[in-house]
N, C-alpha and C positions, 0 to 999 in steps of 0.2 A: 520466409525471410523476415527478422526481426530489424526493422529499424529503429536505431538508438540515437538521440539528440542528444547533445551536449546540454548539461543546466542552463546557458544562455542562448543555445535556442530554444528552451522551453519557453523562456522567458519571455522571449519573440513571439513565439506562436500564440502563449497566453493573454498577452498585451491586444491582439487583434478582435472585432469582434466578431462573432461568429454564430450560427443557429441558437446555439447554446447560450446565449447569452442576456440578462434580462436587467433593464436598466430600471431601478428605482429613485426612488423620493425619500430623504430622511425623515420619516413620520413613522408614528404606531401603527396605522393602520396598513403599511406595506410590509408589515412582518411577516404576517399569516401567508396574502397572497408570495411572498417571495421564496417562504419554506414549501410550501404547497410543489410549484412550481418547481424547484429543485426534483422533488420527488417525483413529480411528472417526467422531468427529463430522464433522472432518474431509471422508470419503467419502462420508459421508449427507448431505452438504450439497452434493455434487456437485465439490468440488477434483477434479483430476484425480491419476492415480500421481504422475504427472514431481516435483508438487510436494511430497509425502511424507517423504523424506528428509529434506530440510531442518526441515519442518517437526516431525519427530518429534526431531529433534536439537537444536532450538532449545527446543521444549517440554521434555524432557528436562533440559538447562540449568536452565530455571527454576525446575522442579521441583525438581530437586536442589539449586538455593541455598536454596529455601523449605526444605526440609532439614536442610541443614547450617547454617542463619545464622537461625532459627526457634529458638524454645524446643523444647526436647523434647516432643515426642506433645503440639504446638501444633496448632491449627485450620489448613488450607490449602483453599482453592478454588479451583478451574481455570475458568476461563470461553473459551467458542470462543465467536467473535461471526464473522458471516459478512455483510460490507455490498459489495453489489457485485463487483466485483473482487478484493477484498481480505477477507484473515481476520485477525483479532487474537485470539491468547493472551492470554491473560491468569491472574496468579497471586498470589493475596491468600496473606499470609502474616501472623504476629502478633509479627515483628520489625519495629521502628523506626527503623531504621538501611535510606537508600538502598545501593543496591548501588553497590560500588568497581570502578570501571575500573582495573587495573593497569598500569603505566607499563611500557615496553621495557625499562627493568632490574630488574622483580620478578622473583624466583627463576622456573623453567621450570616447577616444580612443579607443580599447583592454580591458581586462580584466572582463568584463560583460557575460561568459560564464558561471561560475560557481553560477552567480547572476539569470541565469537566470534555473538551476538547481536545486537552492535554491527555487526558487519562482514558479514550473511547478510541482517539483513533491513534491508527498506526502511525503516522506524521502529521506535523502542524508547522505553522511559523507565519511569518512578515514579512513583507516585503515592502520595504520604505520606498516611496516615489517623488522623494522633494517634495517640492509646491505641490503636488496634485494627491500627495494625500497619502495613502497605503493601500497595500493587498494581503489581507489578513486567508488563510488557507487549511485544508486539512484534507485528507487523502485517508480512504476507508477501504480493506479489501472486500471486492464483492465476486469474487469467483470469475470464472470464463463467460 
C-alpha cells in the first residue's frame, strides 16, 4: 500500500523535527560538519555510494547560502527526508529573502551554487516562512 500526502501535509510533516534532523550555527565552520552529516543520514537510510557525490555537493550548496545570506551565528536546520525513491534536503535558514538564480551575464565569480542545484537535481525550490526565515530544498533520485 502506498500512502500519498497531500503538498500541505508534507509541509506538516517536514516542519516537525525528527531523527533526521540536525540543527546548526551560521558560521563557516558548520558547513563541512553539516554536509558530512547529510551524507551520513544519507547511507543509513540505505542511498547507495554512486549517489553521494552529488548529493554531498548539492547539500554543501545549501548550507553554505544559509551561511553566507543568514544573519550571523543565525539558527539553520538540515533536514534529510527519505520517501521512496527519492531523498529531499532540506535547509531552514533565518533569512527572508528567496535565493536568486543568476542570469548568464553575472560576474563568473560566486553565486553559481544555486545554479548548480538547479541543474543536478530533479526538483528544488523555497519555501518562505515570514519572520522565521525560509526552507530552501532539493529532492535527488536515489533508487529503492
Amino acid at each position: 500500500m502506498t500512502l500519498r500526502l497531500s503538498p500541505r501535509a508534507h509541509r506538516v510533516i517536514t516542519r516537525t523535527r525528527s531523527a533526521m534532523d540536525l540543527p546548526l550555527v551560521a558560521r563557516t565552520a558548520d558547513i563541512a560538519p553539516g554536509r558530512n552529516w547529510v551524507v551520513a543520514q544519507a547511507t543509513l537510510s540505505g542511498v547507495a555510494a554512486t549517489h553521494l557525490p552529488v548529493l554531498k555537493l548539492l547539500s554543501s550548496e545549501l548550507i553554505t547560502n544559509a551561511v553566507l545570506h543568514g544573519p550571523p551565528l543565525g539558527a539553520i536546520a538540515v533536514r534529510v527526508l527519505r520517501t521512496g525513491w527519492h531523498l529531499r534536503v532540506e535547509v531552514d535558514d533565518e533569512s527572508t529573502g528567496p535565493p536568486q538564480v543568476p542570469g548568464a551575464d553575472a560576474p563568473t565569480f560566486g553565486g553559481r551554487g544555486i545554479v548548480l542545484v538547479e541543474t543536478l537535481a530533479t526538483r528544488w525550490g523555497c519555501n518562505l516562512r515570514g519572520v522565521l526565515g525560509k526552507t530552501v530544498w532539493f529532492d535527488l533520485p536515489v533508487g529503492p
